[in-house]
LOTOR-375113 format. One record per residue: residue in three letters; y negated, z negated, x of N, C-alpha, C in turn; residue number from 1. Coordinates in Angstrom, 2 decimals. Layout:
<lobas>
+------+---------+---------+---------+---------+---------+---------+---------+---------+---------+------+
| resn |  nnorth |     nup |   neast | canorth |    caup |  caeast |  cnorth |     cup |   ceast | resi |
+------+---------+---------+---------+---------+---------+---------+---------+---------+---------+------+
|  ala |       Y |       Z |       X |       Y |       Z |       X |       Y |       Z |       X |  NUM |
...
+------+---------+---------+---------+---------+---------+---------+---------+---------+---------+------+
</lobas>
This chain:
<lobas>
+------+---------+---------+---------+---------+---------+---------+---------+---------+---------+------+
| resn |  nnorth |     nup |   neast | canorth |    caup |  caeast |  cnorth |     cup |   ceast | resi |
+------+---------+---------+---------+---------+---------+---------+---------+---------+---------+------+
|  unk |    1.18 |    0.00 |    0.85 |    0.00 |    0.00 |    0.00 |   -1.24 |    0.00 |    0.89 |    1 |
|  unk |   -2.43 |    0.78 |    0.25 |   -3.64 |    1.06 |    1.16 |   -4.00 |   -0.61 |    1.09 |    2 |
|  unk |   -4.49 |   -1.19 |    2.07 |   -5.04 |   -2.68 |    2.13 |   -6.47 |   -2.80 |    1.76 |    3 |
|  unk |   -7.15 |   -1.67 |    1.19 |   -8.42 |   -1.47 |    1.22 |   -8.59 |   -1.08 |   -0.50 |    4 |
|  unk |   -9.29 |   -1.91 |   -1.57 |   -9.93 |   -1.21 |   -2.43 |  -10.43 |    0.37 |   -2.33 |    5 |
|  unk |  -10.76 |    0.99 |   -3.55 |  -11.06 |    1.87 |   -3.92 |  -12.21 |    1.64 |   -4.68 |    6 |
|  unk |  -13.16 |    2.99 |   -4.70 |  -14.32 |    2.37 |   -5.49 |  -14.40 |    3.81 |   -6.60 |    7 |
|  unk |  -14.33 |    3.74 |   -7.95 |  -14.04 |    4.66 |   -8.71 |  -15.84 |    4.25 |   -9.49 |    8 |
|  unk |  -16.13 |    6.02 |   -9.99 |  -17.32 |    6.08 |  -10.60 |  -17.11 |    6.88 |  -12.05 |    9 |
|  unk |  -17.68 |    5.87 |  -12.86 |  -17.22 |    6.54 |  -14.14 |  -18.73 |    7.50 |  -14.63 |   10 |
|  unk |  -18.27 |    8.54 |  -14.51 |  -19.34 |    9.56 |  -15.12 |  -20.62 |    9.34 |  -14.21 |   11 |
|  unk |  -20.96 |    9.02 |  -13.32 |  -22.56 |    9.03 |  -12.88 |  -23.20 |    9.90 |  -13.03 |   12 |
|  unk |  -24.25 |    9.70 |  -13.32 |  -25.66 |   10.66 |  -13.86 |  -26.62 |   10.45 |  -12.89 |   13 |
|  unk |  -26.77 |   10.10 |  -11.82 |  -27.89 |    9.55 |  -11.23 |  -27.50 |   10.43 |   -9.55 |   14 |
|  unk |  -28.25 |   11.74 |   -8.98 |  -26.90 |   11.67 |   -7.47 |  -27.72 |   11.40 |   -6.90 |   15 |
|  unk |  -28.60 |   10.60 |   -6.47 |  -29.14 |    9.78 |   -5.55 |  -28.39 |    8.46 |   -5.62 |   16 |
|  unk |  -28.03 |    7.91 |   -6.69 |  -26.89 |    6.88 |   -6.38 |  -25.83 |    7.02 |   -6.12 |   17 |
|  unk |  -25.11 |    8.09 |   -6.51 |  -24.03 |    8.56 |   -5.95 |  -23.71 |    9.07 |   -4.62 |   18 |
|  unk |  -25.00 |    9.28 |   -4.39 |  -24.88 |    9.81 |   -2.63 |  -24.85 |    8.42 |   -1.75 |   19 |
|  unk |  -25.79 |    7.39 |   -2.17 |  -25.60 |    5.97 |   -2.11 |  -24.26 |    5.55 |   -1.80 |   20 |
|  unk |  -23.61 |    5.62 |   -2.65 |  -22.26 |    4.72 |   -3.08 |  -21.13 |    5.63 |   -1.86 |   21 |
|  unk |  -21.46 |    7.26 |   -2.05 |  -20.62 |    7.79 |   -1.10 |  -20.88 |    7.29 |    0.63 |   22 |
|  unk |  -22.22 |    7.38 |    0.51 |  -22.27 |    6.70 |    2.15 |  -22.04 |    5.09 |    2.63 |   23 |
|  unk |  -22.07 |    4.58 |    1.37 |  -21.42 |    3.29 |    1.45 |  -19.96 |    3.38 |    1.48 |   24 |
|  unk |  -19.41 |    4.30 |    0.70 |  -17.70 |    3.94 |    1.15 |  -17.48 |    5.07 |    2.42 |   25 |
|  unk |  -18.03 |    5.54 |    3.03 |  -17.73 |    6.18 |    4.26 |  -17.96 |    4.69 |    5.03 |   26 |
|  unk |  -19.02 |    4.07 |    5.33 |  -19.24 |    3.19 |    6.19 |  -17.90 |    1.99 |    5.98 |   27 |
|  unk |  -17.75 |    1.76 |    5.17 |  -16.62 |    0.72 |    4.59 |  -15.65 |    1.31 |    5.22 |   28 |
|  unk |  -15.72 |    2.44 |    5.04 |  -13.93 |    3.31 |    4.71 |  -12.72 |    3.06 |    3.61 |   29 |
|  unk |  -13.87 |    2.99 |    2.48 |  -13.19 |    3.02 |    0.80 |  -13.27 |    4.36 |    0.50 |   30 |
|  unk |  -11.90 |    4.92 |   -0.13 |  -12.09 |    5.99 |   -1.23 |  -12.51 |    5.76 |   -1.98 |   31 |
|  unk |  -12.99 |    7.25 |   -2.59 |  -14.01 |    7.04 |   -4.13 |  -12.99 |    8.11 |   -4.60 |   32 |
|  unk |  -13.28 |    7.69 |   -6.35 |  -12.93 |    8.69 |   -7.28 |  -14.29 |    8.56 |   -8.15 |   33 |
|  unk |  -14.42 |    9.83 |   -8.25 |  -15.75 |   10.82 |   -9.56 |  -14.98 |   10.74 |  -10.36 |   34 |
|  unk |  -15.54 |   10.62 |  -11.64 |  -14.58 |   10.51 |  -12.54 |  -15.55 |   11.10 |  -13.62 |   35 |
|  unk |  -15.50 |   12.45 |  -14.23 |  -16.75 |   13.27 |  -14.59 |  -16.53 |   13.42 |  -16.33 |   36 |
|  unk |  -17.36 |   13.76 |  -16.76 |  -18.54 |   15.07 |  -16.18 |  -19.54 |   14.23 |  -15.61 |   37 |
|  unk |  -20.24 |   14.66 |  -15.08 |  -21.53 |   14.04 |  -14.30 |  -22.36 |   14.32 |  -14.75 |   38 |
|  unk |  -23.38 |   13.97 |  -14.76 |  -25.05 |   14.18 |  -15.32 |  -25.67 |   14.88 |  -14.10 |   39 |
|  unk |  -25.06 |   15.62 |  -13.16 |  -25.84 |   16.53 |  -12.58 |  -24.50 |   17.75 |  -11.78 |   40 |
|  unk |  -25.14 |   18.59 |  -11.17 |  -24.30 |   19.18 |  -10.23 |  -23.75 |   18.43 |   -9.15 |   41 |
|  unk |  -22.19 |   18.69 |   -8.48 |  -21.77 |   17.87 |   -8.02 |  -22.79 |   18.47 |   -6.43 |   42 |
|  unk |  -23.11 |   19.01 |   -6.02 |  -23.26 |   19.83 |   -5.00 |  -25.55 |   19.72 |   -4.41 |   43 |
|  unk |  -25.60 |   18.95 |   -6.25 |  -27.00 |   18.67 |   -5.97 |  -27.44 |   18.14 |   -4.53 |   44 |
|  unk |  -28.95 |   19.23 |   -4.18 |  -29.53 |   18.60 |   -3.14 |  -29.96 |   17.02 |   -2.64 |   45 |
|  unk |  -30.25 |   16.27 |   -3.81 |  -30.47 |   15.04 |   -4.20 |  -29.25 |   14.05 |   -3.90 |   46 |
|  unk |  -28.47 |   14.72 |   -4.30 |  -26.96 |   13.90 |   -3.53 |  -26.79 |   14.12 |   -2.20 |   47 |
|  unk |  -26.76 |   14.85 |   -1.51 |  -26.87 |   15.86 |   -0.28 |  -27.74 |   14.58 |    0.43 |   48 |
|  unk |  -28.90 |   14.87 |    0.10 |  -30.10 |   13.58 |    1.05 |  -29.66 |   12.72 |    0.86 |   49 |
|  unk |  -29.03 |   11.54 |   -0.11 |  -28.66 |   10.58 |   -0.32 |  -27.70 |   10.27 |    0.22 |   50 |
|  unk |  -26.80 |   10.48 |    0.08 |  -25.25 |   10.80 |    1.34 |  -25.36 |   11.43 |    2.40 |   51 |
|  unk |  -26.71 |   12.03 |    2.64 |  -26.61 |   12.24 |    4.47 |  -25.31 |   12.79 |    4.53 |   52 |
|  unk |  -25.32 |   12.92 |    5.88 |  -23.67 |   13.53 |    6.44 |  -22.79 |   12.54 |    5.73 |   53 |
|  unk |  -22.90 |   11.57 |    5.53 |  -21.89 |   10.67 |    5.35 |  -21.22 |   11.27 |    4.63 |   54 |
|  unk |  -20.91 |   11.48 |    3.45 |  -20.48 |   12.03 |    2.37 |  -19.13 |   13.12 |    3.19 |   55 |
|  unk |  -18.99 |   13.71 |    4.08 |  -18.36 |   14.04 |    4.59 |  -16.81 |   13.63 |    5.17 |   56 |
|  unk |  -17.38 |   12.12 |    5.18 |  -16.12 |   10.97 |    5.75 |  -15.52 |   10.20 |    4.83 |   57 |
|  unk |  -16.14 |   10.54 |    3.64 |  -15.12 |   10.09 |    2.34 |  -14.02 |   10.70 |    1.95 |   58 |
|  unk |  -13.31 |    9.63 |    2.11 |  -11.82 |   10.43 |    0.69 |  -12.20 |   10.27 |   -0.56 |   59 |
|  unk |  -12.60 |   11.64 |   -0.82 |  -13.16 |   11.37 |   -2.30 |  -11.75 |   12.23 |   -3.10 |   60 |
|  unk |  -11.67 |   11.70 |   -4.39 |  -11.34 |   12.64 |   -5.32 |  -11.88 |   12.75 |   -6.71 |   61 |
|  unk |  -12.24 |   13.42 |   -6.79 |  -13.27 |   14.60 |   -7.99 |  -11.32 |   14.20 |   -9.58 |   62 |
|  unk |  -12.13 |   14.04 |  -10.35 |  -11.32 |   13.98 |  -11.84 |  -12.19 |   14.64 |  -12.79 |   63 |
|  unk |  -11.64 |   15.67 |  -13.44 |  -12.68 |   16.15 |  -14.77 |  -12.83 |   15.13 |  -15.64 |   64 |
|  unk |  -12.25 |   14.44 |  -15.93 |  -11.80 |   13.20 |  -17.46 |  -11.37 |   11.96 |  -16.78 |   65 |
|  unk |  -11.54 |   11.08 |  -17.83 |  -11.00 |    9.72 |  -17.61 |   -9.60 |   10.41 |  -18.15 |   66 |
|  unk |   -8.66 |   10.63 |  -18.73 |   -7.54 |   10.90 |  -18.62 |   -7.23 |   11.51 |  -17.09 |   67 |
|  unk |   -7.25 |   12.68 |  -16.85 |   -7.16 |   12.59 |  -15.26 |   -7.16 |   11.50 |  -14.20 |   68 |
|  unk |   -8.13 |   11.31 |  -14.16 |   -8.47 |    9.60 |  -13.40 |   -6.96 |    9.17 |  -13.71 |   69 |
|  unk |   -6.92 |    8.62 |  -15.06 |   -6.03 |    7.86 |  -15.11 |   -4.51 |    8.38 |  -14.39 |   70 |
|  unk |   -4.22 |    9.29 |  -14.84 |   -2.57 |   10.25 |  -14.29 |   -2.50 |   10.35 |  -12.83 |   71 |
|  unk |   -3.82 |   10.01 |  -12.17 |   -3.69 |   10.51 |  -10.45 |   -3.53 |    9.27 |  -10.24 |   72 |
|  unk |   -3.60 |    7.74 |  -10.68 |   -4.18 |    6.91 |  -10.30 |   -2.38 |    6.36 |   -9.85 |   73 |
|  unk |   -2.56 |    5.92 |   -8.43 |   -1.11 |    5.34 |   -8.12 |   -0.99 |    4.00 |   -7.90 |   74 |
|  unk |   -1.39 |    3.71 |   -9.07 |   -1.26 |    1.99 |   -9.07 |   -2.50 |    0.87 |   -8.90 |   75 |
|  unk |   -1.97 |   -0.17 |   -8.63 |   -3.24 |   -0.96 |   -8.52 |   -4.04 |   -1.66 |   -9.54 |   76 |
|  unk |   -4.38 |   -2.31 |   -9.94 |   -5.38 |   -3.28 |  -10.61 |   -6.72 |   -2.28 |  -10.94 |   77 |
|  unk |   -7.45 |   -1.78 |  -12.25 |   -8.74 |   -1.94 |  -12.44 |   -9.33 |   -2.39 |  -12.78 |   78 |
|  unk |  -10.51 |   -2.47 |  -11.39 |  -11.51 |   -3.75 |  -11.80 |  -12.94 |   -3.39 |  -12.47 |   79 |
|  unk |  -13.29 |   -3.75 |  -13.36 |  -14.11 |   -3.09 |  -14.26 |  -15.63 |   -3.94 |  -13.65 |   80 |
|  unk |  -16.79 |   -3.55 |  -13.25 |  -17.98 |   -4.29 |  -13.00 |  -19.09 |   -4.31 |  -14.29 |   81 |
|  unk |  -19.29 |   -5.19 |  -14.65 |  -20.00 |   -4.52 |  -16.66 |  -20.98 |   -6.08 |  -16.49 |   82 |
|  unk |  -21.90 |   -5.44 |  -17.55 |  -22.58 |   -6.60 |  -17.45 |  -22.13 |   -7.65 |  -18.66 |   83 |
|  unk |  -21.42 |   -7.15 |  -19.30 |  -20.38 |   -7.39 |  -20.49 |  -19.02 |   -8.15 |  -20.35 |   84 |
|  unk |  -18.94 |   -9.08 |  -19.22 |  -18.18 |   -9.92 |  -18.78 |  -18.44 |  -11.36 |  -18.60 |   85 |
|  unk |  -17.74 |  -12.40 |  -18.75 |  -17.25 |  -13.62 |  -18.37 |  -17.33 |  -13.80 |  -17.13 |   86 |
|  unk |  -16.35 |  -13.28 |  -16.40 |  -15.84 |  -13.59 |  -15.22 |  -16.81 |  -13.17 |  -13.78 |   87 |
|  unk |  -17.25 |  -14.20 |  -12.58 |  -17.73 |  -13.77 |  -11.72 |  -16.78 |  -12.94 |  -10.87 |   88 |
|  unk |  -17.60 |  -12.18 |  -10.12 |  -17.17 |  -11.18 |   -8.93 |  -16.60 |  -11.89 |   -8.12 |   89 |
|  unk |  -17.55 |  -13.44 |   -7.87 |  -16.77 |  -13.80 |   -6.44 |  -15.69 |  -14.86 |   -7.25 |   90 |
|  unk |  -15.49 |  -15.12 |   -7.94 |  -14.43 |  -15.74 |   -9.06 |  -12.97 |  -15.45 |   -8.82 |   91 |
|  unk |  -13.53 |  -14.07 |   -8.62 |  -12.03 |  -13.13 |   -9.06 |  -11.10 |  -12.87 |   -7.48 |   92 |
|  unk |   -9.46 |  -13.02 |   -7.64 |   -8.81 |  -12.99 |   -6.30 |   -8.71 |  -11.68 |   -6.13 |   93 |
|  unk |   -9.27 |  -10.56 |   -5.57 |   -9.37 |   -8.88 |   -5.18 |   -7.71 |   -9.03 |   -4.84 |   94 |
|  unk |   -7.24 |   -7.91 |   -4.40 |   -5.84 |   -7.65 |   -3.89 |   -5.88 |   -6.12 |   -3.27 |   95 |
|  unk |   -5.23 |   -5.83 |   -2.09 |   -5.71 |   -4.43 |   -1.56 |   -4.62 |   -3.67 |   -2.94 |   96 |
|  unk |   -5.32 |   -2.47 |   -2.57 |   -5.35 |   -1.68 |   -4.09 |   -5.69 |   -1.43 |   -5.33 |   97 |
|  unk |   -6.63 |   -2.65 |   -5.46 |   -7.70 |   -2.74 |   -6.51 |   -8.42 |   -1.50 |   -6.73 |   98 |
|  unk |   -8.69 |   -0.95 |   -7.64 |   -9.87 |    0.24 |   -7.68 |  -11.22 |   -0.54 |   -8.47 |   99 |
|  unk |  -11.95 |   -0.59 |   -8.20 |  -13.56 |   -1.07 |   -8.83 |  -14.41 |   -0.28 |   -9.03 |  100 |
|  unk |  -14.30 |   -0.41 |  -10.55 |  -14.57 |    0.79 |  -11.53 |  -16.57 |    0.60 |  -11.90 |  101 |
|  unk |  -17.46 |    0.98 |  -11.32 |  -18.61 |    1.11 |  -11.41 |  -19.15 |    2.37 |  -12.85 |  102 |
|  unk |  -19.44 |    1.39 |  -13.79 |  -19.92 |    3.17 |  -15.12 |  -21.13 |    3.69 |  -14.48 |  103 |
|  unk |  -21.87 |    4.33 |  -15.39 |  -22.92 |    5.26 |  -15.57 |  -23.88 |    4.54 |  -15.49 |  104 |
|  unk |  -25.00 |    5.12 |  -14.98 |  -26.51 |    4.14 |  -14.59 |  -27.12 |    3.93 |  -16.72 |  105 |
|  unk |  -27.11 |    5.11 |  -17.00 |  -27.38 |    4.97 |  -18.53 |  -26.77 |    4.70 |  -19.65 |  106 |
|  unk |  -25.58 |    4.48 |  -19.35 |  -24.37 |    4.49 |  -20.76 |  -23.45 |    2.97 |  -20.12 |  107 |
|  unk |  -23.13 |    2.83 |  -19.08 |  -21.70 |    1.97 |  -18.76 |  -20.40 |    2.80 |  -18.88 |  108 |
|  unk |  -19.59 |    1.95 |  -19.46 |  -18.52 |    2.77 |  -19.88 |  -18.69 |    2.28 |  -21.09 |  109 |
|  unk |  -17.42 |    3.63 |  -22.03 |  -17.45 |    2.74 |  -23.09 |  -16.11 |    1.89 |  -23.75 |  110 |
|  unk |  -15.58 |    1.81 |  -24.54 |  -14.65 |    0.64 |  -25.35 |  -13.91 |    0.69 |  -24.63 |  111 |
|  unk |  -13.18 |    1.95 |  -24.67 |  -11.47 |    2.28 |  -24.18 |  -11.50 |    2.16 |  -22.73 |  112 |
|  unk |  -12.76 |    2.14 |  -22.15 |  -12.50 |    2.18 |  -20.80 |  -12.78 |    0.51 |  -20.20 |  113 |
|  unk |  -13.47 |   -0.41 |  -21.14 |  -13.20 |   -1.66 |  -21.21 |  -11.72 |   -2.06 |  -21.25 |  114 |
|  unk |  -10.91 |   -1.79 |  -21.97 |   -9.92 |   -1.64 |  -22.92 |   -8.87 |   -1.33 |  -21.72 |  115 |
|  unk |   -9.37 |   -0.65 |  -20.93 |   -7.98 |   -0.18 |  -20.06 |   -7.85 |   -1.17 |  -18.21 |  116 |
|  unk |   -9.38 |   -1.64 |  -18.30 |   -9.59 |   -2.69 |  -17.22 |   -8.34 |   -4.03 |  -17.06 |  117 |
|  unk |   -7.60 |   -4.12 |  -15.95 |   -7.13 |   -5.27 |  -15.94 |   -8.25 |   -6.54 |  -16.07 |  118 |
|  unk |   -9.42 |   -6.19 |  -15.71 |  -10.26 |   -7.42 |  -15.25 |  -11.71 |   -6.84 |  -15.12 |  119 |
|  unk |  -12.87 |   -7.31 |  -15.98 |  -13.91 |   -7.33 |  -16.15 |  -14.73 |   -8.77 |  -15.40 |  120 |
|  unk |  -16.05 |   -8.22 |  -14.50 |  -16.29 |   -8.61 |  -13.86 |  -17.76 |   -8.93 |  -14.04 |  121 |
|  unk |  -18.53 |   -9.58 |  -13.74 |  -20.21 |   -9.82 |  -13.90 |  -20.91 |  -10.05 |  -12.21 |  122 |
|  unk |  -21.61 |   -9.33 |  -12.03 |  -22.63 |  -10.39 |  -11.38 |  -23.63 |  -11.34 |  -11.95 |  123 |
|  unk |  -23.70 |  -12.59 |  -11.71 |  -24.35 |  -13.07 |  -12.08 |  -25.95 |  -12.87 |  -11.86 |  124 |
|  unk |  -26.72 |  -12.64 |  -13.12 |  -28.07 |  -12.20 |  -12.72 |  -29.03 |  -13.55 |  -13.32 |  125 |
|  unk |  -30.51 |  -13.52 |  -12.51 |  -31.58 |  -14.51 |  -12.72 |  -31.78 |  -14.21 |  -14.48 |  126 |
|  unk |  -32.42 |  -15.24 |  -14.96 |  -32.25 |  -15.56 |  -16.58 |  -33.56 |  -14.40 |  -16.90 |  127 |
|  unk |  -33.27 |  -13.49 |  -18.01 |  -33.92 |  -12.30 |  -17.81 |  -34.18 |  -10.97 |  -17.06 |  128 |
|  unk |  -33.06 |  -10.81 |  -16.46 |  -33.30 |   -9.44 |  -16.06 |  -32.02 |   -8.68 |  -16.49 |  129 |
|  unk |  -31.58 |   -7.42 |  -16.99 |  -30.70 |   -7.00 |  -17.23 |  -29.43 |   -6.48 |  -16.31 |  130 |
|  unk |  -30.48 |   -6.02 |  -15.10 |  -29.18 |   -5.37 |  -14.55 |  -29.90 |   -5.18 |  -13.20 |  131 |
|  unk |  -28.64 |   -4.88 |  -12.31 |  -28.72 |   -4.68 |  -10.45 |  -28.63 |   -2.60 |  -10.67 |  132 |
|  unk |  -29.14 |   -2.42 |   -9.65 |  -28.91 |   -0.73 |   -9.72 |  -27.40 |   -0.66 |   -9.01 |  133 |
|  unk |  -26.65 |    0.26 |   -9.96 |  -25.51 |    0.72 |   -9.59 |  -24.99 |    0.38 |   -8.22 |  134 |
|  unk |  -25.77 |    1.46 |   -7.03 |  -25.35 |    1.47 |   -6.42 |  -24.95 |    0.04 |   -4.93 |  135 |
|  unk |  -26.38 |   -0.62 |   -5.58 |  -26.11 |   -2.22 |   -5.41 |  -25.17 |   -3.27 |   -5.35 |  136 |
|  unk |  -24.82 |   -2.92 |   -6.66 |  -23.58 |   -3.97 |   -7.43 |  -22.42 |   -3.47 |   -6.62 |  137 |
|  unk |  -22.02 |   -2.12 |   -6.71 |  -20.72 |   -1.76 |   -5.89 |  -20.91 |   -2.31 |   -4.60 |  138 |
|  unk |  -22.30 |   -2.26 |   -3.64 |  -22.29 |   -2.78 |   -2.24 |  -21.84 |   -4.17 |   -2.29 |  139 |
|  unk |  -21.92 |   -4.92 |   -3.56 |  -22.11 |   -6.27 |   -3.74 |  -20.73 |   -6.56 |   -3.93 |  140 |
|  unk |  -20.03 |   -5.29 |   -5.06 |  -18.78 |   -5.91 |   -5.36 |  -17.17 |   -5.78 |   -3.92 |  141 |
|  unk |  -17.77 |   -4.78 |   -3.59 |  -16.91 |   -4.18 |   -2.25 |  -16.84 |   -5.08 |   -0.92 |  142 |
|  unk |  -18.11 |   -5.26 |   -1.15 |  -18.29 |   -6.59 |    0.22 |  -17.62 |   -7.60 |   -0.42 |  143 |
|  unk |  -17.52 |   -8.22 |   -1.48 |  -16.48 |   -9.31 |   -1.72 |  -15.23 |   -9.36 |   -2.16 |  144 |
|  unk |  -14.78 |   -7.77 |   -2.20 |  -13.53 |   -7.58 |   -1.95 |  -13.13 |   -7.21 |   -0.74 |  145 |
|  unk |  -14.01 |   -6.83 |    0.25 |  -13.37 |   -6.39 |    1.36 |  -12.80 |   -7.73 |    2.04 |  146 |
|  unk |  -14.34 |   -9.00 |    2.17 |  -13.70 |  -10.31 |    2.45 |  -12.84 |  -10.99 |    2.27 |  147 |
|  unk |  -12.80 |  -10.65 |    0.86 |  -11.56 |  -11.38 |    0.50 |  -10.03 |  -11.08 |    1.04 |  148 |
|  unk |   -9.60 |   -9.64 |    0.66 |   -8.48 |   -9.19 |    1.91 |   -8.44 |   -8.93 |    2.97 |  149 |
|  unk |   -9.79 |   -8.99 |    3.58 |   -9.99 |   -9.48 |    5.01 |   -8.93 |  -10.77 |    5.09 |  150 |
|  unk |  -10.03 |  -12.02 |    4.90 |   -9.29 |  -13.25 |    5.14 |   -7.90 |  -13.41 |    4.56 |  151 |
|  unk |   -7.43 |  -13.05 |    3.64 |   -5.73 |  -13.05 |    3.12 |   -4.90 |  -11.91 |    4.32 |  152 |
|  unk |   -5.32 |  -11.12 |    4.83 |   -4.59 |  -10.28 |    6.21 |   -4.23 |  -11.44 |    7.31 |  153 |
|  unk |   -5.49 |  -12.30 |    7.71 |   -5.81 |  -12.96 |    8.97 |   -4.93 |  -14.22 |    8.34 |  154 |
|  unk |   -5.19 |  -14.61 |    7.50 |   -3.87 |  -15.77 |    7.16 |   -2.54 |  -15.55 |    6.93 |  155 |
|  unk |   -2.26 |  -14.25 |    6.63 |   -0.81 |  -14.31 |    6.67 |   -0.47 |  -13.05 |    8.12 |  156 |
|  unk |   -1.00 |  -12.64 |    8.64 |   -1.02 |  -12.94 |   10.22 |   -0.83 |  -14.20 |   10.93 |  157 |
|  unk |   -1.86 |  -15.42 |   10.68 |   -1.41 |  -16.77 |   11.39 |   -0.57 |  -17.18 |   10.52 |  158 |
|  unk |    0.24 |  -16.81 |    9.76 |    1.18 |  -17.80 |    8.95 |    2.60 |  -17.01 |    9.92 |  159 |
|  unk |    2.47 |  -16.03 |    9.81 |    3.63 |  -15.07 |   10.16 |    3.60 |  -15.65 |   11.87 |  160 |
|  unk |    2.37 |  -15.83 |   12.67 |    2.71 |  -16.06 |   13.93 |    3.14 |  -17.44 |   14.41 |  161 |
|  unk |    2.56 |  -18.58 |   13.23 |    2.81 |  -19.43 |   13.32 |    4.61 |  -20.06 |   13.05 |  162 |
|  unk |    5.23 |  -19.27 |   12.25 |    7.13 |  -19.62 |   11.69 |    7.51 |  -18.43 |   12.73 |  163 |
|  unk |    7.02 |  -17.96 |   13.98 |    7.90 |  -16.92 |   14.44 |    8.38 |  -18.18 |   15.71 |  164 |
|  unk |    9.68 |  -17.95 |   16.13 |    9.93 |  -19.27 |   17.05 |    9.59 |  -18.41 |   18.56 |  165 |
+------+---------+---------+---------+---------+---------+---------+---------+---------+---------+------+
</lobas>
């Protein structure tokens, strides 16, 4: 199993955030899945500047539909980020193979794609403001999944070196 989350985008409309999020999982070294239609061309100049070269060093994969998405998807936990959740981000135990499902800057997702989340997630925000920009929250949610199976690698590394005689 990949030891590394995935960071899946449901429909984005925005490709300056999307170019965002792509040069963030190049730097990470998370795959992304598009998960379309998109609210722009995939090929827009605006994405292009925003992803810099980066965009290049992603494993991306492109889905026409959330059905697609779903049929390619080989396993793993989805983690849904909504502002429509209970549960904190840093709350939650990540596991490599997680995919963390980021919606649309204007819509979210909607029911069924609530509906199909193992686990809905919140950041917690200051009293009155609605929301973090997209491409934020994923930096926010990725960094505390990466930590998290960071440190669960390094402990069962010293657990494993520690019972070896």
């Amino acid at each position: 199993m990949n030891p590394k989350p995935r960071l899946a985008l449901f429909q984005p409309d925005i490709p300056q955030n999307t170019g965002a999020m792509l040069r963030l999982a190049a730097c990470l070294d998370v795959a992304v899945d598009v998960i379309g239609p998109t609210g722009f061309v995939f090929g827009d100049r605006r994405l292009r500047r925003a992803g810099m070269d980066y965009a290049a060093h992603v494993a991306l994969q492109r889905h026409d539909s959330w059905e697609d998405f779903l049929a390619a998807r080989a396993g793993g936990r989805l983690v849904l980020m909504t502002t429509k959740a209970g549960d904190r981000y840093t709350d939650f135990a990540y596991r490599p193979g997680d995919t963390i499902l980021m919606g649309s800057e204007s819509a979210g997702v909607p029911g069924f794609v609530h509906a199909a989340a193992d686990a809905r997630l919140v950041i917690p925000l200051a009293g009155g403001m609605r929301s973090l920009n997209v491409a934020q929250a994923a930096a926010m949610a990725l960094g505390e999944a990466l930590r998290q199976i960071d440190i669960a690698a390094v402990r069962s590394l010293r657990d494993r070196l520690e019972t070896t005689p």
